[in-house]
Structures are given as structure tokens and as C-alpha cells.
C-alpha positions as a Markdown table, in Angstrom:
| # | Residue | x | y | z |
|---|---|---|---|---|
| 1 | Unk | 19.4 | 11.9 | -21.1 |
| 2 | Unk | 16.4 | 9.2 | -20.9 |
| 3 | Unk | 13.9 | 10.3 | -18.3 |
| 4 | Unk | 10.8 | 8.9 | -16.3 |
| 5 | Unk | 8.4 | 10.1 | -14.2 |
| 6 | Unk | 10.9 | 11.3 | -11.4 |
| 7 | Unk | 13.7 | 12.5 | -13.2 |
| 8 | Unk | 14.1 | 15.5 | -11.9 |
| 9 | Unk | 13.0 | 15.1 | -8.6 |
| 10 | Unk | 14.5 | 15.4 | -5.5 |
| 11 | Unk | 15.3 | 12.1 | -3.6 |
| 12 | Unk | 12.8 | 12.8 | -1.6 |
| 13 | Unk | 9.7 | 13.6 | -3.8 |
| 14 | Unk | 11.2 | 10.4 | -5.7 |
| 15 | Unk | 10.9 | 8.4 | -2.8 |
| 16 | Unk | 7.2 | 9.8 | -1.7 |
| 17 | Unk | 5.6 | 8.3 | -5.6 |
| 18 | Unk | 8.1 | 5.1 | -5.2 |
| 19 | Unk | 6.2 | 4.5 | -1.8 |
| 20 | Unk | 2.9 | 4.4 | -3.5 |
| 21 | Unk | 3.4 | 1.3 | -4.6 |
| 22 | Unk | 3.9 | -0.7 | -1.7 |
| 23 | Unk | 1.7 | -2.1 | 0.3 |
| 24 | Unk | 1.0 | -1.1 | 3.9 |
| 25 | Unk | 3.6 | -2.6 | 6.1 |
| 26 | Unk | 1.6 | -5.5 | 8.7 |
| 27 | Unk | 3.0 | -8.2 | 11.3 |
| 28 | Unk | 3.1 | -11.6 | 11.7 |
| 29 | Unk | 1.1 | -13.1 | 8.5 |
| 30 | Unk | 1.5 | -10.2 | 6.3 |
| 31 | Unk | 4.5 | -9.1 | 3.9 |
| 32 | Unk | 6.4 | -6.2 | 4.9 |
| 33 | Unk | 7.2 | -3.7 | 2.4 |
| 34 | Unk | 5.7 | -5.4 | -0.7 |
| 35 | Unk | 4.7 | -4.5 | -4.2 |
| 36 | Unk | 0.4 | -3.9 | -3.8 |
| 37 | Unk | 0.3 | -6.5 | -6.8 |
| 38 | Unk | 0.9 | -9.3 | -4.5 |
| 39 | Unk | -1.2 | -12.2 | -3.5 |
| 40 | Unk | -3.8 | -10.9 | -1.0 |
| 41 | Unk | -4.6 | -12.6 | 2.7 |
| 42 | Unk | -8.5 | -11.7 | 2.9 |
| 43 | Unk | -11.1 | -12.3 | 6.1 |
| 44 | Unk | -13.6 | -14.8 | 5.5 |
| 45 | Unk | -16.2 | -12.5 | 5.8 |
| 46 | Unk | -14.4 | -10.2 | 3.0 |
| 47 | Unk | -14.3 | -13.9 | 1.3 |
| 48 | Unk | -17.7 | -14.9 | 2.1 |
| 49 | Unk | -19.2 | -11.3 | 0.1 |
| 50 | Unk | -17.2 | -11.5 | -2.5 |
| 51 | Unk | -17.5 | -15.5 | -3.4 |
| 52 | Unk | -21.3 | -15.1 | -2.7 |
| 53 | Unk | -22.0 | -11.9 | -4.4 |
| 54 | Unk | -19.3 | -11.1 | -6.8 |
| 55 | Unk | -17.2 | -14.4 | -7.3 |
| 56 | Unk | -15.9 | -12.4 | -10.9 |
| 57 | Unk | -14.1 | -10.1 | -8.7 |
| 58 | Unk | -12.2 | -13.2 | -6.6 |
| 59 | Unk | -10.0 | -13.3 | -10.2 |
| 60 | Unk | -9.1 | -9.7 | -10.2 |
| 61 | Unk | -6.4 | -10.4 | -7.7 |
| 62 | Unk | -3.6 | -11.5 | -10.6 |
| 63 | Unk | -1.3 | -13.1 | -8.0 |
| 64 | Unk | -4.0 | -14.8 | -6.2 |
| 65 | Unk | -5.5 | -14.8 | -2.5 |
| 66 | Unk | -5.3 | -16.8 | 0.6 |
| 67 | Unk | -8.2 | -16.7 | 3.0 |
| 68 | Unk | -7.5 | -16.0 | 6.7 |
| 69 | Unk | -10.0 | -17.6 | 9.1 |
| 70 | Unk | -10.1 | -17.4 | 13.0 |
| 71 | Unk | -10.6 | -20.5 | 15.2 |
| 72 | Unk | -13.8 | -19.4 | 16.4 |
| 73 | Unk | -15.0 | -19.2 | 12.6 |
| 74 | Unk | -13.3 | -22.3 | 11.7 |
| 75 | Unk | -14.6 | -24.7 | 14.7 |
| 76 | Unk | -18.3 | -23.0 | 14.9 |
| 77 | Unk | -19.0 | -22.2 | 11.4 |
| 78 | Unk | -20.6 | -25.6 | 9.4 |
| 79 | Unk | -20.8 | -23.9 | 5.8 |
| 80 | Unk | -17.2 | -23.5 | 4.8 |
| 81 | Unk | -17.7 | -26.3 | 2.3 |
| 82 | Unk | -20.3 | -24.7 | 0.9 |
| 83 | Unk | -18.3 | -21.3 | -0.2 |
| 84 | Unk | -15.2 | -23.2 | -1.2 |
| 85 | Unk | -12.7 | -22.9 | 1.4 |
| 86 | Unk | -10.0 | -25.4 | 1.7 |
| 87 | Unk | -7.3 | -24.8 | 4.4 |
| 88 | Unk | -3.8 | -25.4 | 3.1 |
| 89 | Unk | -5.3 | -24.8 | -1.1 |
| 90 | Unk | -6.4 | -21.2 | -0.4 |
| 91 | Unk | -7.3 | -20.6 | 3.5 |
| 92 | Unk | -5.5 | -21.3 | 6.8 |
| 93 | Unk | -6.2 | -20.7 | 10.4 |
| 94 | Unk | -4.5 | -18.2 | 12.3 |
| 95 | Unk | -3.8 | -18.6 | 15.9 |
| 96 | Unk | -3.5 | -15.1 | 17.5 |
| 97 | Unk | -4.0 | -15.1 | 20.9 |
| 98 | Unk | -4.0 | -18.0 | 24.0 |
| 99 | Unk | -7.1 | -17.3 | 24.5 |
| 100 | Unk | -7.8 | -19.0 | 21.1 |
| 101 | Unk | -5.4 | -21.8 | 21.7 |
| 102 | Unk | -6.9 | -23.2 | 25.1 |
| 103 | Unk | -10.7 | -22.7 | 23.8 |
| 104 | Unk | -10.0 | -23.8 | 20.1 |
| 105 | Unk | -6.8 | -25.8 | 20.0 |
| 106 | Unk | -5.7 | -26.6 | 16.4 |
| 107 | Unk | -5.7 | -30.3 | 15.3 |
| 108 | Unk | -2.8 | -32.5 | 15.7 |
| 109 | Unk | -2.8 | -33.7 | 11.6 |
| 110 | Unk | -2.3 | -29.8 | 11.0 |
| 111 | Unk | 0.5 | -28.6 | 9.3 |
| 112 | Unk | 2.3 | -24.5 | 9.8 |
| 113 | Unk | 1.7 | -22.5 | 6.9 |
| 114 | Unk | 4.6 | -22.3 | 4.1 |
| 115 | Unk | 5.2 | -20.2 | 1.0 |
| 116 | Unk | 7.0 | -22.4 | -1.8 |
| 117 | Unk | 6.9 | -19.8 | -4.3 |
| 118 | Unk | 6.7 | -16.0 | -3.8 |
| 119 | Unk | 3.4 | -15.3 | -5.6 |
| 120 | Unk | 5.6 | -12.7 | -8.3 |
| 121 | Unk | 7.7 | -15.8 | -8.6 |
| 122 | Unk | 8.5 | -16.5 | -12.6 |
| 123 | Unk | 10.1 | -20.0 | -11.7 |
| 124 | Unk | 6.3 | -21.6 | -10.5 |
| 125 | Unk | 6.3 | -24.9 | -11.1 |
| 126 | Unk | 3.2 | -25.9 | -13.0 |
| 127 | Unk | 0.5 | -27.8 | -11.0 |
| 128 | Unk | 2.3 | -27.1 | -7.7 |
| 129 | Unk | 1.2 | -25.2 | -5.0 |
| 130 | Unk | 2.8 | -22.0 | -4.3 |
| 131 | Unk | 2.0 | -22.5 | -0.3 |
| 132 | Unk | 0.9 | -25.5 | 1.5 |
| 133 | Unk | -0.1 | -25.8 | 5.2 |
| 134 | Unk | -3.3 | -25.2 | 7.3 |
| 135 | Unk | -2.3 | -23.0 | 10.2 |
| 136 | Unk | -0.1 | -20.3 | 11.4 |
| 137 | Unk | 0.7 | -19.1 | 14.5 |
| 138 | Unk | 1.5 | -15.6 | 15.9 |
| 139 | Unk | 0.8 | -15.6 | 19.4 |
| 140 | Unk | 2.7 | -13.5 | 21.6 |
| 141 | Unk | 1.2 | -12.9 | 24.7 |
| 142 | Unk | 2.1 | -16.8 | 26.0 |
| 143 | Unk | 5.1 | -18.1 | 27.7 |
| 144 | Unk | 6.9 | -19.4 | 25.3 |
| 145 | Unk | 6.0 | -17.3 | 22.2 |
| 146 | Unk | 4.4 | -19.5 | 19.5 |
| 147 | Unk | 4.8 | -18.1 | 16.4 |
| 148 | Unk | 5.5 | -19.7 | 13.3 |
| 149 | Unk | 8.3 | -19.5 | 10.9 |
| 150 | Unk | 6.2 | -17.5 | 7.9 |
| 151 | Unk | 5.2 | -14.8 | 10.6 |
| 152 | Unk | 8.7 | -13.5 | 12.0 |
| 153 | Unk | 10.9 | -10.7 | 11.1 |
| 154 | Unk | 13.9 | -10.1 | 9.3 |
| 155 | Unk | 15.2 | -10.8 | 5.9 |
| 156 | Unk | 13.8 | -13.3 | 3.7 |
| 157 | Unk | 17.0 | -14.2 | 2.0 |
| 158 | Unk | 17.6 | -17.8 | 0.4 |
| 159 | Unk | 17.9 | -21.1 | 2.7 |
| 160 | Unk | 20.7 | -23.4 | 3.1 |
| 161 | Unk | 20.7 | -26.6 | 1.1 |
| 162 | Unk | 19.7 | -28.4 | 4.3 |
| 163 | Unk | 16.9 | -26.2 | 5.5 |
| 164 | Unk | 15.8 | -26.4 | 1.2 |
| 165 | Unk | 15.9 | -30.3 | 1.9 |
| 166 | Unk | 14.1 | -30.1 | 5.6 |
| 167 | Unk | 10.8 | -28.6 | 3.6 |
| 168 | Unk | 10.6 | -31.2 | 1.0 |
| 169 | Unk | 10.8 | -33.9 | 3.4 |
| 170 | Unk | 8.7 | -32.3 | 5.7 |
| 171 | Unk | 6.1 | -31.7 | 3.6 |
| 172 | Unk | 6.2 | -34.2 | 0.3 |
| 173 | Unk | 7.1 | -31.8 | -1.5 |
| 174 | Unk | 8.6 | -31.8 | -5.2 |
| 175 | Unk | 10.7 | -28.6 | -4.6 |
| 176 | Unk | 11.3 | -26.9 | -1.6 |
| 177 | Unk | 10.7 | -22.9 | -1.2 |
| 178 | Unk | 14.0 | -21.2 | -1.9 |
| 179 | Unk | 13.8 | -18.2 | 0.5 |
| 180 | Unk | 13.3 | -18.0 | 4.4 |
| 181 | Unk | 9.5 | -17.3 | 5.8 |
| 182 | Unk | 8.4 | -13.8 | 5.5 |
| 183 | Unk | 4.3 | -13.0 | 5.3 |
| 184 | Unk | 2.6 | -14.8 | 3.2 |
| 185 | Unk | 0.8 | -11.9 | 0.9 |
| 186 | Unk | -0.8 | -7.9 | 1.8 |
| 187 | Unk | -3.8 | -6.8 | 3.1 |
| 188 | Unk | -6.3 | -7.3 | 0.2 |
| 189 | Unk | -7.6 | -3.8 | 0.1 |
| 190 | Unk | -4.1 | -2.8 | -1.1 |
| 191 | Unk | -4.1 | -4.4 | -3.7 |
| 192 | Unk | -3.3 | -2.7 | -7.5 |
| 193 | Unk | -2.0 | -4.1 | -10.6 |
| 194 | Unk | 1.4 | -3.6 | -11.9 |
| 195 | Unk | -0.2 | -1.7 | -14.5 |
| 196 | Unk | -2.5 | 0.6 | -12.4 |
| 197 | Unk | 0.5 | 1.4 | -10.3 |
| 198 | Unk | 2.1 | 3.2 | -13.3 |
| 199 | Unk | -0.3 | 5.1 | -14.3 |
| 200 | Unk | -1.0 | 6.7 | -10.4 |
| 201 | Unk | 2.5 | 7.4 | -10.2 |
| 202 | Unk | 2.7 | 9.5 | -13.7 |
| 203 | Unk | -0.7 | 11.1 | -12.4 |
| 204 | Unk | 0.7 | 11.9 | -9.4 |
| 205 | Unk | 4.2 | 13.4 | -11.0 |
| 206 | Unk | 2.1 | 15.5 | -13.1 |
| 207 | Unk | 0.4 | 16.9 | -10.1 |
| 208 | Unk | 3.5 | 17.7 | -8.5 |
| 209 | Unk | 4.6 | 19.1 | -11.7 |
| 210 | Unk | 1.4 | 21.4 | -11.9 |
| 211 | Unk | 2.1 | 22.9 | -8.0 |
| 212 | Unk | 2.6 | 26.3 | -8.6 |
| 213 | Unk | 6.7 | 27.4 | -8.1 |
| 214 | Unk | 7.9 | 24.2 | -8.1 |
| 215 | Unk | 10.4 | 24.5 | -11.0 |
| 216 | Unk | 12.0 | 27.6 | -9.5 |
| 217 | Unk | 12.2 | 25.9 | -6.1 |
| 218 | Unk | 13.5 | 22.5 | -7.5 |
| 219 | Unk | 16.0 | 25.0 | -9.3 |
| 220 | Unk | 17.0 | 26.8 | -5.9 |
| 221 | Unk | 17.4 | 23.6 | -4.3 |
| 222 | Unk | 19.6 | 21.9 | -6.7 |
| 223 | Unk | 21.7 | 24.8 | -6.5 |
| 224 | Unk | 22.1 | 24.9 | -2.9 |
| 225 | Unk | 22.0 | 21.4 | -2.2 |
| 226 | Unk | 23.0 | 19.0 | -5.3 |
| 227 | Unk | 23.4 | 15.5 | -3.1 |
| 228 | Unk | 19.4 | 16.1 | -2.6 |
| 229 | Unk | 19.2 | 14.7 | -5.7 |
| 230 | Unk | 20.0 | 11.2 | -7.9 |
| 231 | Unk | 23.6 | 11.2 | -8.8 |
| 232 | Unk | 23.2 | 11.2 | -12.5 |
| 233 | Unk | 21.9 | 15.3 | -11.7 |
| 234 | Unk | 24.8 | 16.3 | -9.8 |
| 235 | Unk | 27.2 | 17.1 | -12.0 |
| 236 | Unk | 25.2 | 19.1 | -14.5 |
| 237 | Unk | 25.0 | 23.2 | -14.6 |
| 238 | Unk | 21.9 | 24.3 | -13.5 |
| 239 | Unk | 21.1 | 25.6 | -16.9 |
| 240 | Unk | 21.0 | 21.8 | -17.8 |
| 241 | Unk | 18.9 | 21.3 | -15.0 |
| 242 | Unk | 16.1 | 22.9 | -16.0 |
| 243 | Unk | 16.3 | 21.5 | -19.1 |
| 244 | Unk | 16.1 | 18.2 | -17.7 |
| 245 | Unk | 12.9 | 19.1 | -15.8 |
| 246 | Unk | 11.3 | 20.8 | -18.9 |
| 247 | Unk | 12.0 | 17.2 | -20.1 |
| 248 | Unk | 10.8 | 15.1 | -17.5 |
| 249 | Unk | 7.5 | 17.5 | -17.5 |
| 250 | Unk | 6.6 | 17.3 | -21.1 |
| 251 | Unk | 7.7 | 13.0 | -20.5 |
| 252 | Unk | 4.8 | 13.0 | -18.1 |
| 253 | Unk | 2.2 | 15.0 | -19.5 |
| 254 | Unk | 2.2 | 13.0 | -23.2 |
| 255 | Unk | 2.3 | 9.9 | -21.0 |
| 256 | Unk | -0.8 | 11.4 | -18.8 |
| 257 | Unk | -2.4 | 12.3 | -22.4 |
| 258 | Unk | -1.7 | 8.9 | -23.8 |
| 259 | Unk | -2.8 | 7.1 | -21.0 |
| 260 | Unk | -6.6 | 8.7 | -20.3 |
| 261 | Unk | -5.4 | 10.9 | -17.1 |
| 262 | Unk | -5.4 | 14.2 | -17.9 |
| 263 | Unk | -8.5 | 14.9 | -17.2 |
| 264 | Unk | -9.3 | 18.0 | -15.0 |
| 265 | Unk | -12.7 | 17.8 | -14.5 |
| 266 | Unk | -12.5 | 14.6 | -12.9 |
| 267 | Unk | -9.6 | 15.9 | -11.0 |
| 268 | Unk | -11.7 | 18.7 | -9.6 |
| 269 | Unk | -14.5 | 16.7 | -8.7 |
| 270 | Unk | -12.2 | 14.7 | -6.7 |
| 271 | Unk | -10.8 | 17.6 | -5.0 |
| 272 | Unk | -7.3 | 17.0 | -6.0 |
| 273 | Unk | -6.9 | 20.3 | -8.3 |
| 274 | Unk | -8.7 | 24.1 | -8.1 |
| 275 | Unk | -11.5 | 24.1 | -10.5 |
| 276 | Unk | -10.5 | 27.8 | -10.9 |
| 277 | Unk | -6.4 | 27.5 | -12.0 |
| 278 | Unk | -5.9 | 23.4 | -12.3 |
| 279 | Unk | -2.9 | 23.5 | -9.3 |
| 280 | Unk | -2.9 | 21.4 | -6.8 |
| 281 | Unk | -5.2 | 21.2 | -3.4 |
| 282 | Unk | -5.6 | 19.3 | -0.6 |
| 283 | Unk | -8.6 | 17.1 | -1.0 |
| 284 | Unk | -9.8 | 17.7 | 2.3 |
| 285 | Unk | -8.9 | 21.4 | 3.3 |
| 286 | Unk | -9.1 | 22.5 | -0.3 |
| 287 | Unk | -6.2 | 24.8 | 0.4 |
| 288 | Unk | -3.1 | 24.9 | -2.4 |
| 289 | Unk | -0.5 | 22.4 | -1.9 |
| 290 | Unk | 2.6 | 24.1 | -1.8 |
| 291 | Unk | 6.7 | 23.4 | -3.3 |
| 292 | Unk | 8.0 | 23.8 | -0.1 |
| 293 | Unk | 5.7 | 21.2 | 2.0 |
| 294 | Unk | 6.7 | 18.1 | 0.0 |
| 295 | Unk | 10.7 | 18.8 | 1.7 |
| 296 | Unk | 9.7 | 20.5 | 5.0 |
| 297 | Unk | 9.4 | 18.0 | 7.1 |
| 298 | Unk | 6.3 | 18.0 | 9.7 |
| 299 | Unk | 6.5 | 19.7 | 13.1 |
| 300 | Unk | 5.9 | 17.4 | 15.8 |
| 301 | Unk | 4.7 | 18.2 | 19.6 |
| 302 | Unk | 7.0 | 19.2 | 22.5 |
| 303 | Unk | 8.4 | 16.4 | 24.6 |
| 304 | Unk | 7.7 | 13.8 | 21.4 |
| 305 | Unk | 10.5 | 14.5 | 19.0 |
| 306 | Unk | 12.2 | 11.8 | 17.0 |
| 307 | Unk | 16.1 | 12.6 | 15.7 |
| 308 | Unk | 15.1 | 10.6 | 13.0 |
| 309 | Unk | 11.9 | 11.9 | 12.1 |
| 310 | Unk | 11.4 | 12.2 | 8.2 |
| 311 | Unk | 7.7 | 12.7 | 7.5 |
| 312 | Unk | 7.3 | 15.3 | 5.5 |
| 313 | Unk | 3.9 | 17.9 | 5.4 |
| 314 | Unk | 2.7 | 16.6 | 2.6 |
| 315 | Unk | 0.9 | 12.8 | 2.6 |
| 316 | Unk | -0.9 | 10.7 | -0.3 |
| 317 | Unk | -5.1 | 10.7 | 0.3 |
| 318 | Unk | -7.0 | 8.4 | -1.3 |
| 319 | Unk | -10.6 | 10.1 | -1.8 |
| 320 | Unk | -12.7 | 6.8 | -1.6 |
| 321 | Unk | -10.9 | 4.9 | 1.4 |
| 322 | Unk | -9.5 | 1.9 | 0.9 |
| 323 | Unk | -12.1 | -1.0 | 1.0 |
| 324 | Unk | -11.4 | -5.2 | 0.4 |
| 325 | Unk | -13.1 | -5.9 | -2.8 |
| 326 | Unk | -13.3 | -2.4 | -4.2 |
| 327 | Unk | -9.7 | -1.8 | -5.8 |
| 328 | Unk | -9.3 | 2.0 | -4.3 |
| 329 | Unk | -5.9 | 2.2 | -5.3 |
| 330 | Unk | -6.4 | 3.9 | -8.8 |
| 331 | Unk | -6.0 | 6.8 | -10.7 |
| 332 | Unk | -8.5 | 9.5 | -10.1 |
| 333 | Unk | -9.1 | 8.4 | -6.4 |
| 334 | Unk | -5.6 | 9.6 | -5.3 |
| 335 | Unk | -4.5 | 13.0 | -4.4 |
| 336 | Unk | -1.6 | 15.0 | -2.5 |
| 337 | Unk | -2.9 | 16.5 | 0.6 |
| 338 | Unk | -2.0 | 17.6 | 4.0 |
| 339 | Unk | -0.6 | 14.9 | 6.4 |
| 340 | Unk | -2.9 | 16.8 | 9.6 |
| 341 | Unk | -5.6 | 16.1 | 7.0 |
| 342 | Unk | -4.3 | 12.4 | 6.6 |
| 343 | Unk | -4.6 | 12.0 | 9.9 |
| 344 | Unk | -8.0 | 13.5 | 10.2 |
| 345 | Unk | -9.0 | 11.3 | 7.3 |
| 346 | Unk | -7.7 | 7.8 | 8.9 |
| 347 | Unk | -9.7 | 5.1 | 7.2 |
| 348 | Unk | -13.1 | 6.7 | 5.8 |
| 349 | Unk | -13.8 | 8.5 | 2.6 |
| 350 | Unk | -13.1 | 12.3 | 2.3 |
| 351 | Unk | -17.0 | 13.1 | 2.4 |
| 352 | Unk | -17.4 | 11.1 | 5.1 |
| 353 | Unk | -14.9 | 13.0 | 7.1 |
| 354 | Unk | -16.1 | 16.2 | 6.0 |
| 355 | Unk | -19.6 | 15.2 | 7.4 |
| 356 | Unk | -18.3 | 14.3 | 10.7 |
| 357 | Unk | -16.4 | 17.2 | 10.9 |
| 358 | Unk | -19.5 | 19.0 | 10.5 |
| 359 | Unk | -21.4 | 17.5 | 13.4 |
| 360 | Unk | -18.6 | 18.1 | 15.6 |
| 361 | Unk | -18.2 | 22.1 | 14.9 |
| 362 | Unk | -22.3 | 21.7 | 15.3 |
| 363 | Unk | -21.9 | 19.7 | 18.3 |
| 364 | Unk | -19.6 | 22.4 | 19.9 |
| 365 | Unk | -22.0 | 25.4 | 18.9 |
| 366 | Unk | -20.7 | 26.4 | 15.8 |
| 367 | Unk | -23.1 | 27.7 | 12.6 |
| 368 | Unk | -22.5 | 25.7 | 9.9 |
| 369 | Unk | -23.0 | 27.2 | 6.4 |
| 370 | Unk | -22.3 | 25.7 | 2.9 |
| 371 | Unk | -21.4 | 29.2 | 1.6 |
| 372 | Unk | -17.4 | 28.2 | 0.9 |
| 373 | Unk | -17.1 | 32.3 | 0.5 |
């Protein structure tokens, strides 16, 4: 039997490492549920840094950018011209409020942003633009609702012939985009390449791998419960089983050896292992990561349950946060940790919550002492 990185898994650790890969899911401009290797929609102050002080890095997005600009930037700011921005070639103006459409109202020649081609799209037609337009609209708080086709909801399945034929007309266009308006790209500070994204995942499948107990509880539970896992598992013995995850295990760690990421002192220094017996800890907490917290799934308060709560205790940390320009999504930045943690995390980097942590115990009278003993 061939194997990969999740193998042996259940359906649910499976579906935590597929996950990494996608993007964050946003509204209105941005793409919902997409590969992190997609073209990025940036600020223009994210633009601005990166054109004036590290233009090399602009070409690190493979599948290209677009450049998001408010009306109040676009209508008050006089140097555009002189960092390259072109609306409809790679920037646009987005409309999000009414506020913005009575003080800055777009200008009449303007057309609503389109995507022609997906940016992963291997059918690009040399020399033609993959989007074209100048503005988009996602304004919800007016009577009607103006929001433009590229920002709603819903499937982005392929157009009729007609609505094809509407687009070309519309906009001169030699061929028309073949699916319906969906987000035009992810936030840039998701971003990864198809590559990168491998790699993390086999990292992360190793740590799993390296939490202490897990073969014995991936045992019990394929015993008990079979249909937790992929169909191609269910009807061996369970002999054959562990087998299969002896397999997948050694598959990971002479892909991890291959590939540069096996290596523990980095890991420790990150916070994602024990620099005293290599398992697995929380990067924040620094307590052991356990078998049973990537099923269990979280508690949640009195008077707030979901039925169809999912979550599970166990969350992906990224140990530098996620920054636009700074490509945080990589291999030895990445760790399993505890979803309370995730939470206490949000958007900074692990030392910097640690630090504020610190002045709030100090704040509220407590001693402080760097003795982890």
C-alpha cells in the first residue's frame, strides 16, 4: 500500500495538516477557502514598503498581487505614479462603506473589478490580463446593497455561454472569464508556495508522529471506531494497521531527512519539541501535547454551545505571527499547540505574548521569576 504523509491518520488529524494549506477564509474581495499559493490582494501601505524598500520581494508572490487601495488614499494621495500603481493592471479601489461613496464617489469611466483567469489557471492566455477593472464594491450598510459581482458568495462554478459573451463585450475582451466572481486573491500575509506547503505538512506529520502514545491510541481507536478513518483502512486487521502506520512514520521521517527538517535543535528553540525527550509541546505553555487532544474536541462555555461544534483542543501556532512581506508560513515557524493558547496568541509572536502575559500577572501583584523550575 502507497502512503503519504497522512496515511494512517484519522480523518480528522488528516483534515487538521490538509487545512494548513489554505488560506484564511475573508469577505467580499477575498477568496474563500483557497490554496495560500494564490495571487495576494495587499494594502498600499504593505505595497508602498515593499516597492520602496524591498521591490525583490514584490516577485516572490509566484501567482502575483493586486494592490487594494481606499478612496481616501486614492483621491488624496498625488504619488501613486511614482510607486507604480495602475488601477485595473495591478490595483483597484475598494468601496467599503457609504461613508466613502458620498465623500469619495468613484468616477463614472470606472469599470467593477473582474477575474478572467484564476491566477493557478494553466489555460492563461499569453499577454492578456488575468483581471481587468478599477473598482469593486462591497458596501453593505446602504439601502440597496452595492456590492459587486467578484465580492459575493457562493460557488464559483462556470458561466453560461451568454454570461461568457456579456464579459467580452463588456469589457473588449479576447476571452471571457470562464467561472462566476468569487474573491479575487488571499490576504498577502498567507501566502506560501506550493512547495513550502509540503514540506510544513511532513514537518508537522512527523510531529504528530513523535507525540508520545500516539500509535497505541491511533491503534485503540481504529479498533473501536474504523469509519474514523479513510476507507482504504477499514477493512484491514489491526495487525495490518500498525503496519501501515510503522509505514507512513518511517515515509515521513526519510522525507523530513531528505528535505532539511529534522532538525531538533531548531525545533526546540522554537518551542515546538522538549529539548529534554524531542516530543511535542505547546509553544506557548510548553506543556506536552497529548494523543488524545488532537480528537477531543474543545469544551465550550455554558449557555454558548454549538451542536455542531468541531474544534478540537489542539490548534496550529505560528511562532513569528503572520506579517505581509515576511512569508511566516514555513517550516520551523509552525508548531502544534493548545487552542486556549491560540487564542491567547491572536496575531503577535509567541515572545511577544509571553511578555505581555508577564506585565499582566505583574500588573495584578504577582512575582515574576524566570526560574521555569
Amino acid at each position: 500500500m502507497k502512503v503519504n504523509y497522512k496515511t494512517v491518520f484519522s480523518k480528522e488529524i488528516a483534515k487538521k495538516i490538509d487545512k494548513t494549506r489554505e488560506a484564511r477564509t475573508g469577505k467580499g474581495i477575498y477568496k474563500r477557502r483557497n490554496s495560500r499559493n494564490y495571487r495576494v490582494v495587499m494594502s498600499l501601505r504593505t505595497y508602498r514598503k515593499l516597492f520602496l524598500q524591498s521591490p525583490s520581494t514584490l516577485s516572490e508572490y509566484g501567482n502575483g498581487y493586486i494592490v487594494r487601495i481606499k478612496p481616501e488614499e486614492y483621491f488624496s494621495d498625488n504619488s501613486l505614479t511614482d510607486i507604480d500603481i495602475k488601477l485595473g493592471v495591478n490595483a483597484f479601489v475598494y468601496y467599503k462603506s457609504a461613508r466613502d461613496l458620498r465623500n469619495f464617489p468613484p468616477n463614472e469611466n470606472w469599470t467593477e473589478l473582474v477575474e478572467i483567469f484564476t491566477s493557478n489557471d494553466n489555460k492563461k492566455i499569453e499577454d492578456h490580463p488575468e483581471f481587468v477593472g478599477e473598482v469593486a464594491y462591497f458596501v453593505n450598510n446602504t439601502q440597496p446593497r452595492k456590492v459587486s459581482k467578484i465580492c459575493e458568495t457562493g460557488d464559483a462554478s462556470k458561466l453560461s455561454a451568454k454570461e461568457i459573451e456579456d464579459y467580452i463585450s463588456e469589457y473588449n475582451l479576447k476571452v471571457g472569464p470562464k467561472k462566476k466572481q468569487a474573491g479575487i486573491g488571499n490576504f498577502d500575509y498567507d501566502y506560501c508556495t506550493d512547495e513550502e506547503m509540503k514540506n510544513v505538512q511532513y514537518q508537522l506529520s512527523y510531529l504528530i508522529f513523535a507525540i508520545e502514545g500516539m500509535k497505541d491510541y491511533l491503534s485503540n481507536l481504529f479498533e473501536e471506531s474504523p469509519g474514523s478513518f479513510d476507507s482504504k483502512l477499514r477493512s484491514k486487521s489491526l495487525e495490518e494497521f500498525r503496519q501501515i502506520y510503522e509505514k507512513t512514520e518511517q515515509h515521513v521521517i526519510k522525507y523530513c531527512r531528505k528535505h532539511g527538517l529534522l532538525n531538533f535543535d531548531l525545533l526546540s528553540d522554537i518551542g515546538a519539541i522538549s529539548d529534554t525527550n524531542q516530543r511535542p509541546i505547546c509553544p506557548l505553555c510548553k506543556q506536552s501535547v497529548t494523543a488524545e487532544e488532537f480528537i477531543e474536541v474543545e469544551e465550550q462555555a455554558e449557555g454558548r454551545e454549538e451542536e455542531d461544534n468541531t474544534r478540537s483542543k489542539i490548534a496550529l501556532m505560528h511562532i513569528n505571527a503572520l506579517q505581509p512581506g515576511e512569508f511566516n508560513h514555513h517550516t520551523y515557524n509552525l508548531a502544534w499547540g493548545h487552542r486556549w493558547c491560540n487564542q491567547i496568541q491572536e496575531d503577535k509572536d509567541i515572545d511577544e505574548t509571553v511578555n505581555g502575559l508577564i506585565q499582566m500577572l505583574k500588573g495584578n501583584g504577582y512575582i515574576v521569576s524566570n526560574d521555569m523550575n
